[in-house]
Residue, then its C-alpha position, 0 to 999 in steps of 0.5 A: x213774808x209768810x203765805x198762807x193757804x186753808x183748805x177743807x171747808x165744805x158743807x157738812x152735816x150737823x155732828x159730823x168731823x172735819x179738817x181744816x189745813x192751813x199751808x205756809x210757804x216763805x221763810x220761817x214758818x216754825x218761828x211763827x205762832x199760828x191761829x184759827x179764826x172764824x167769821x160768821x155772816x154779819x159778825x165780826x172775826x172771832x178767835x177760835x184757837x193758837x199754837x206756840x211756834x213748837x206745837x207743845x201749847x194750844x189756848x182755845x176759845x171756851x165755847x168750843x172747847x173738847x170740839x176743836x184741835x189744833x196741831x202743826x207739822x212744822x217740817x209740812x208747814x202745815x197747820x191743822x184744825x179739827x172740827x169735831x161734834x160740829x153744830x150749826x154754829x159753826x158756820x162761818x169762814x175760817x180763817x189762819x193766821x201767823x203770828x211772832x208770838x201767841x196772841x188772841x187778838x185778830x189785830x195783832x197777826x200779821x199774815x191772813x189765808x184768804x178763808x175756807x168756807x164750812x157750812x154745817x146743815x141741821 
């Protein structure tokens, strides 16, 4: 069983930079792949990005490539998000998830955070 727990979303400027944290507690956080996802008002959750359970490989989703990173302090349980160049589109709540092996699929992670807000103002 993995808990999860994002921080770091606030309001922002349009072009400004932001670090979203993602926090697991439980057994075996470095076993797992991890991911962000995001959801807009109205739509459904979107993948943003994954790391493989070791942090040596990420996959992004292409619109948001170059912008967004992904890294994972395994002795911190601790996965990040960096926003960078961040748009108005980028508005949505972000969430993390866990996964046994690197996925895409929102259906295929078996462990949510409960989602931080980023809002990016024009």
């Amino acid at each position: 069983q993995v808990q999860l727990v994002e921080s770091g979303g606030r309001l922002v400027q349009a072009g400004d930079s932001l670090r979203l944290t993602c926090v697991a507690s439980g057994r075996g956080f470095s076993t797992y792949a991890m991911g962000w996802f995001r959801q807009a008002p109205g739509l459904e959750k979107e993948f943003v990005t994954t790391i493989d359970s070791s942090g040596r490989n990420a996959y992004y989703e292409d619109s948001i490539k170059g912008r967004f990173t992904i890294s994972r302090d395994n002795g911190k349980n601790t996965v990040y998000l960096q926003i960078n160049s961040l748009k108005p589109e980028d508005t949505a709540v972000y969430y993390c998830a866990a996964a046994k092996l690197v996925r895409w699929s929102p259906g295929d992670y078996d462990y949510w955070g409960q989602g931080t807000q980023v809002t990016v103002s024009s």
